[in-house]
N, C-alpha and C positions, 0 to 999 in steps of 0.2 A: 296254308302253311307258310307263305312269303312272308304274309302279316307277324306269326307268331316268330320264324327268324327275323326279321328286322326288331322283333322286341328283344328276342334274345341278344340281340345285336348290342342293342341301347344299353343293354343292362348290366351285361359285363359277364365274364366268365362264374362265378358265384352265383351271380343270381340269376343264369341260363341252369344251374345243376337243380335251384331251388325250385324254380320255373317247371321245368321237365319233369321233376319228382313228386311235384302237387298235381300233374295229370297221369300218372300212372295210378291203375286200379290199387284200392288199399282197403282195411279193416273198417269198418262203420264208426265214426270218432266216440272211444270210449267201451269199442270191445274189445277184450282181451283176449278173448276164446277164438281157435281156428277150428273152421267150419269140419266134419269126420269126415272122414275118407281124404281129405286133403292134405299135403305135407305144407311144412309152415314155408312161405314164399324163402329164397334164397335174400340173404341182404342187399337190397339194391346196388348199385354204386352210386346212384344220384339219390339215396338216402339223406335225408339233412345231419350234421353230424350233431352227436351228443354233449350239450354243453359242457365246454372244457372248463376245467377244475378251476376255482377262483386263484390268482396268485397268490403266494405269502406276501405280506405288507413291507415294504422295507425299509427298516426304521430311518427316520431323518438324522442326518448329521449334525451331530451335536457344533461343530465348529460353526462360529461364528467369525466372520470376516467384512472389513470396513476399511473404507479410505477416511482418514483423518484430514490428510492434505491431500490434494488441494481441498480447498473448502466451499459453497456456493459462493455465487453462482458457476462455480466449474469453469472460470476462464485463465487461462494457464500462457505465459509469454516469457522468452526465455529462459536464466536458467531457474528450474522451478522445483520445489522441494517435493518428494511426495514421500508421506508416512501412513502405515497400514497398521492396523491391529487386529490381532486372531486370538481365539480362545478357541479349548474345547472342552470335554468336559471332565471332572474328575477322574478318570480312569484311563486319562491317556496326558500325552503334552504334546505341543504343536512341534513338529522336526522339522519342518521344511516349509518357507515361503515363497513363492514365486513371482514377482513383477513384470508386467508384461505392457508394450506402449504399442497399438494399434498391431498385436500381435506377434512382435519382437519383444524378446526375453532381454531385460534391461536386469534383472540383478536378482539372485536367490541368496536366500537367507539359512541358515538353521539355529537362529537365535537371536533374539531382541535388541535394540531395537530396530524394526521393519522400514528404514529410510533411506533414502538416497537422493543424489542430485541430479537432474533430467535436465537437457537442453530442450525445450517447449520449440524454440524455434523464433522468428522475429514478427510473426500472425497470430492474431487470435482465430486459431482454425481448430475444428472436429478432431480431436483425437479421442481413442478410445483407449483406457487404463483400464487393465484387468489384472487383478491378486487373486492367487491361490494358495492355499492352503493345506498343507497334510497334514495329520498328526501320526504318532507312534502303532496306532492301531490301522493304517492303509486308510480312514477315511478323509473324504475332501469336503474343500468348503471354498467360496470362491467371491467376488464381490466385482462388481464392475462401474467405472466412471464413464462417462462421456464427457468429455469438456465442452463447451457453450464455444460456436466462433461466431466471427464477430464482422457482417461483411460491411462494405463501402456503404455508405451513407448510413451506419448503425454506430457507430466512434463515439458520437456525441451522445451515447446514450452510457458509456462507460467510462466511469473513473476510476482511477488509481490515484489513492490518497498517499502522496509521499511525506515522507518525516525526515527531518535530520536531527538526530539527537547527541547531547552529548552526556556522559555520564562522570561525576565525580563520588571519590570517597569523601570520606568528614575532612580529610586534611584541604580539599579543594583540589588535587589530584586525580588527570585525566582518566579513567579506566577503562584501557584499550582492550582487554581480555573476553569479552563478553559473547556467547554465540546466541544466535535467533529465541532457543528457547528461555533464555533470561530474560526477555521481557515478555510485559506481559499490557496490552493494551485495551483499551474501551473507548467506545463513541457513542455518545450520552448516554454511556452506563452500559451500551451491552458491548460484552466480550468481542474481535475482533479476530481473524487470522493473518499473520502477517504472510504475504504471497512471494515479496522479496526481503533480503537482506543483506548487504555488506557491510564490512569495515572499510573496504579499501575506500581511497580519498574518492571522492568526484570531483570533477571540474567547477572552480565557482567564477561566478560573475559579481564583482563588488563594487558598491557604488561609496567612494568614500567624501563625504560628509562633511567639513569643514566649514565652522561658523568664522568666518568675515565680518564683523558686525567693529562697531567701533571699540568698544569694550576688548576686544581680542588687543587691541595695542596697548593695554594697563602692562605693565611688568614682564614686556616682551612674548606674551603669552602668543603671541601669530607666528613671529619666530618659532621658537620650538616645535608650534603643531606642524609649521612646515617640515621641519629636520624630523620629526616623529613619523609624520606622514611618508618622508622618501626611504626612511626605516623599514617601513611595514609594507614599503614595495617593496623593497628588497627582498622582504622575509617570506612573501607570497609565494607559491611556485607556479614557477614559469607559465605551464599551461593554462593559469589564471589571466580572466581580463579583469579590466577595472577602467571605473570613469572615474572622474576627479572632476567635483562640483564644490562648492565654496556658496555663501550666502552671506545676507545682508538685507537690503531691503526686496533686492530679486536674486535673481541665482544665475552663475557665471560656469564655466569652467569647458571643462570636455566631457560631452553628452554622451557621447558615444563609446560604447567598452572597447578600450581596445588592448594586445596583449604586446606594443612594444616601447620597453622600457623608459627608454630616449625621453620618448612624447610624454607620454605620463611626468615624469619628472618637473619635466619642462614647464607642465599645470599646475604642480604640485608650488614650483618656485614664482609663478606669475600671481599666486595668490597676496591678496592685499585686502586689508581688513580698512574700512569705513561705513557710514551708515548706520540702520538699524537692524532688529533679528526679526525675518520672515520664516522663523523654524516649520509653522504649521505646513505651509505651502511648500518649503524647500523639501521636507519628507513628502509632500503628497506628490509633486513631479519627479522623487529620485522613483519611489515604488513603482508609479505609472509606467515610468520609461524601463524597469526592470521585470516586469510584468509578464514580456516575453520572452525572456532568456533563458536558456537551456539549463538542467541543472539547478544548483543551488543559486538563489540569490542574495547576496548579504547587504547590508547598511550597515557602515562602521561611521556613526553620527557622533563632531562631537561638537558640542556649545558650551557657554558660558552664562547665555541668561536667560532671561523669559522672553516669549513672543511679543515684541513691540518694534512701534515704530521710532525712529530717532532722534523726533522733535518733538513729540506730542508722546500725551499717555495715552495712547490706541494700538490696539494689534497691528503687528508689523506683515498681518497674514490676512489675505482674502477666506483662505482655509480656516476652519475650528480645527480644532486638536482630535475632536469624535471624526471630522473626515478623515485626517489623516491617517487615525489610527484603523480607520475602514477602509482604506485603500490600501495598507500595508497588509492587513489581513488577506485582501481578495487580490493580492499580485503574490502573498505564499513568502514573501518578504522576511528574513531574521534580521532584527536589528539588534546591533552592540552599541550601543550608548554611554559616551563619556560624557561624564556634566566635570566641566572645571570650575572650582570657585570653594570656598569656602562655607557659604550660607545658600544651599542650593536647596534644604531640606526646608528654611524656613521663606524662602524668595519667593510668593506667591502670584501665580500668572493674574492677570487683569479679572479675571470676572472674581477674584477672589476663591477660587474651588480647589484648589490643588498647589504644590511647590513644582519646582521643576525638576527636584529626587520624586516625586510621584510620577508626574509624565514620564520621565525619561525610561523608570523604574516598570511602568506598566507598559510601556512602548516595549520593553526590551521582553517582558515575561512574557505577555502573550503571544510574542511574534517566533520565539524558541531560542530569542540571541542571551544579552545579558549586559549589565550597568555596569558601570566602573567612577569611582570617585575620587582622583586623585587632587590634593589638596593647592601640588603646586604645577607647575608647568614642566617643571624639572621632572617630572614622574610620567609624561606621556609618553618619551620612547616605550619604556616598560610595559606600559600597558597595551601599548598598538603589537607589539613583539607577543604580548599573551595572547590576545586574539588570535595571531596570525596562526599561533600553534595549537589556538583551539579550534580555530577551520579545519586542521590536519587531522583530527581527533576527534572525526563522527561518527556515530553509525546511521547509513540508511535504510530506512525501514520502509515497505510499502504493502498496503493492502487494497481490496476492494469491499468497499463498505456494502454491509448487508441492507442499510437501510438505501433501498432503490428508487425512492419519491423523488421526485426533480422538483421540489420544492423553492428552493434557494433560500433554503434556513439556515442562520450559525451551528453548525453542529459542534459540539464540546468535545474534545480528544485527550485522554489520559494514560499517560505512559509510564510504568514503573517497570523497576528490577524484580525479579525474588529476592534477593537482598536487600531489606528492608533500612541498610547501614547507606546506601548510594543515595545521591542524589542525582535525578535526570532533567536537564531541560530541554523543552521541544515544544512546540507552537502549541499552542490550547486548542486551537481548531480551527474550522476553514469551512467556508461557503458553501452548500451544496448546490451544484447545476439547476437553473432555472428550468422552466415547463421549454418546450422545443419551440425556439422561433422567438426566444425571449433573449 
């Protein structure tokens, strides 16, 4: 009997009643009849019970429930949009939505649209997003996120592709009105979610640009860009830095961004034009050196002629115009390009391939900035003053690209309105991350 308690023991209360009831004397299996003269046994209590009744089914909830935002891979920092979508099914409508951020009730709803703005935090860490849903009939529906975190030595595995865009109507008028959902982006073709967004200004870092070349002293033309030049500081705000570089046959100036006014100026006025035009390489060491700067970075480049040196017919540049235009891309670089001169459309650079309205013009579109042509020298304050107030008049955009290969391919980026009347310009695209260790 020790043996058969210690089994009972093992097996649990249930299957000690099952146990005991299988050695109690019983009918022969499969007869029905009680033996005459015997009354029929009293019901055990260690009886096995009678299988209980199947349940009713109970039907599945028509509501359907979804996170739209965030989007994969699920990684969410600062402040971060989230929008939900429920349905149910014809015979009811959704009454109530509920949002919920690692268990705390962030926001209910009782009607469309399901969004809100969440501080994420300054970590890519675990948090758990959960939506619920009720409709009119008491049933629920519910849907859950996990966001992706992201710890110490995994950083280099995640980008955030930022954009600065700016948006005009037909007249060439800023259009500051715009929220998150009016645009609408692609990177090589496939759809994209934008994870951030503001209008408000950021801080820029600008590297201005001035050709020194001998040519700048025809009709005063150095003069002015100087007086245009201390304009468009002025016109900067404040919490802007800026370096002030000049060129010729090499590049002079102040390397270093800085944001007080004095000294700037002072670069701005030391400038002196002799020599010839090193355009390639003076772009390829403003980008380099901007490369780390927080923030936006601009080049507000302007020349007057093609890449040469100023004795001979030879490039005034160790750099091609394909490096430079590849360093600008991979430092994230917007350049604004002013070409001065009259015949800049038909001035063609030395290997005979292009004018310098083409370079300046492709420099400027693929990088997200924009060209400017003014015919005399007298028209440069104007135009460094329209810059200034097109830096004020961006929107930032930012996502995490779904394509995750660490390739280090050009990927292509395409940004429009719904408004098919505006015009946007923003960088065409940007480099993806090499393989790790590259």
């Amino acid at each position: 009997m020790p043996a058969l308690q210690r089994r009972v023991q093992t097996l649990g209360l249930f299957r000690a009643i099952v146990l005991i009831a299988a050695l109690l004397p019983c009918a022969s299996p499969g007869s029905g009849a009680v033996p005459a003269g015997d009354e029929p046994p009293a019901p055990s209590p260690f009886s096995a019970p009678s299988a209980p009744l199947a349940p009713s089914p109970v039907p599945a909830s028509p509501i359907v429930v979804r996170f739209v935002e965030p989007a994969p891979p699920g990684l969410v920092l600062g402040e971060t949009r989230i929008t939900v979508e429920a349905s149910t099914g014809a015979d009811a409508r959704i009454a109530r939505v509920e949002i919920e951020a690692d268990g705390k009730l962030l926001s209910a709803f009782e009607r469309p649209p399901y969004t809100l703005t969440w501080n994420a935090g300054t970590g890519f860490v675990r948090k758990t997003l959960r939506a619920v849903a009720i409709d009119t009939l008491g049933r629920r529906g519910e849907a859950t996120l996990v966001t992706r975190p992201i710890y110490v030595g995994q950083y280099e595995e995640v980008r955030l592709v930022n954009l600065y865009v700016t948006v005009r109507d037909r007249r060439g008028a800023s259009v500051l009105n715009l929220t998150r959902d009016d645009f609408l982006l692609r990177e090589d073709g496939v759809p994209q979610t934008l994870t951030h967004f503001t209008s408000a200004k950021v801080p820029l870092t600008i590297d201005l640009l001035v050709d020194a070349s001998n040519s700048m002293n025809l009709g005063g033309k150095i003069d002015m860009a100087r007086k245009a030049a201390v304009e468009f500081l002025e016109s900067v705000d404040p919490e802007d830095r800026l370096m002030i570089l000049s060129f010729n046959d090499d590049l002079q100036g102040l390397a270093v961004p800085s944001g007080d006014r004095k000294t700037l100026k002072a670069a701005i006025e030391a400038i002196e034009a002799r020599g010839g035009t090193a355009l390639y390489d003076a772009l390829y060491t403003a980008a380099d050196r901007l490369a780390g700067a927080e923030g936006r970075r601009v080049v507000v480049l302007l020349s007057d002629g093609r890449d040469q040196a100023f004795t001979d017919n030879e490039p005034g540049s160790l750099h091609l115009f394909e490096e430079a235009l590849e360093k600008a891309r991979r430092s994230e670089v917007a350049i604004y390009a002013i070409g001065l001169g009259r015949h800049l459309d038909t001035e063609l650079d030395l290997r005979h391939e292009r004018s310098l309205k083409d370079i300046l013009d492709q420099l400027a579109r693929t990088s997200g900035g924009r060209s400017y042509y003014p015919e005399r020298g007298g028209q440069l304050a104007g135009i460094y003053r329209q810059i200034a107030v097109d830096l004020k008049a961006q929107y930032a955009l930012a996502y995490v690209s779904t394509n995750t290969a660490r390739d280090g391919t050009w990927r292509t980026i395409s940004v429009r309105t719904r408004n098919p009347e505006l015009d946007v310009e923003a960088r065409s695209g940007y480099y993806a991350p090499g393989p790790p260790g590259h």
